[in-house]
N, C-alpha and C positions, 0 to 999 in steps of 0.2 A: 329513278327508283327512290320510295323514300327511307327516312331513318326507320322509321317503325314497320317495319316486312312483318308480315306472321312468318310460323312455322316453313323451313323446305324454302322463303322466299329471297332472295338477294339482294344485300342492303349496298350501298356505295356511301364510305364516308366522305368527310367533307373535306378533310386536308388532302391538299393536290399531291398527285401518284397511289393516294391509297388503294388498293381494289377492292371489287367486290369479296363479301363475305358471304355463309347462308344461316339464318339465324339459326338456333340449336332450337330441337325440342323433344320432347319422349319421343321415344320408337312408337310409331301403329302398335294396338295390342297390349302396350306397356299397363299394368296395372293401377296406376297411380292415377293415370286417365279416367277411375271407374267414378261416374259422380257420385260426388257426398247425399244426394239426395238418395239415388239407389241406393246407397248403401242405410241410410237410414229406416227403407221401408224392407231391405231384407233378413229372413228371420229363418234361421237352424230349420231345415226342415226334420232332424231329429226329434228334436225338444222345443222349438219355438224362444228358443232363446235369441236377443241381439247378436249381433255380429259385427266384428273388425275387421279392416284391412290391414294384415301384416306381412311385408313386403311381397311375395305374388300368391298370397293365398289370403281366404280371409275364414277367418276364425270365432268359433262361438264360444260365446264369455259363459255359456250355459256346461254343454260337454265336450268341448276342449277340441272337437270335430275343425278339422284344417281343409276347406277346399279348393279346390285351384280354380284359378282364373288364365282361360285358356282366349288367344288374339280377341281379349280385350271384356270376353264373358262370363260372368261367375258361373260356374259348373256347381249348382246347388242341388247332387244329387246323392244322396247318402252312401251310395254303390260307392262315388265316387271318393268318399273325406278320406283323408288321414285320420286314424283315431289318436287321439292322445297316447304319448307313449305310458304302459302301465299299466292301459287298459284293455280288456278283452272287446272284442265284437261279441257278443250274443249272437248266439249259435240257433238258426231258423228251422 
């Protein structure tokens, strides 16, 4: 086995009687997994504003709209945001 295992795989150190370990990594689904790239081309479908990840939702720097990110996929569905607290939803 070697020292460098990915995620899930089992490393054996080198000093004698040590045993195996399994290296850590995010959970499947974990938000932090979502790439930087996506995230740079995804845009408020409210307002077309940018968006951040903060911690399992990501959030528009435009209206304040929070959506979750559900095993691993931004849920970019207005149905779906958290509105900022303070603010109304507009009434259809």
């Amino acid at each position: 086995m070697s020292a460098e295992a990915g995620c899930g795989e089992a490393t054996r150190d080198s000093a004698p009687g040590a045993g195996a370990r399994v290296a850590s990594c995010p959970a499947p689904g974990d938000p932090s997994l979502l790439d930087k790239d996506l995230l740079d081309i995804l845009a408020c479908p409210a307002c077309r504003a940018d968006v951040r990840l903060e911690g399992d939702r990501i959030v528009c720097a435009g209206c304040g709209r929070r959506y979750p990110v559900r095993d691993g996929i931004p849920i970019m569905l207005v149905e779906e945001a958290e509105t900022p607290a303070g603010s109304a939803e507009p009434k259809r």
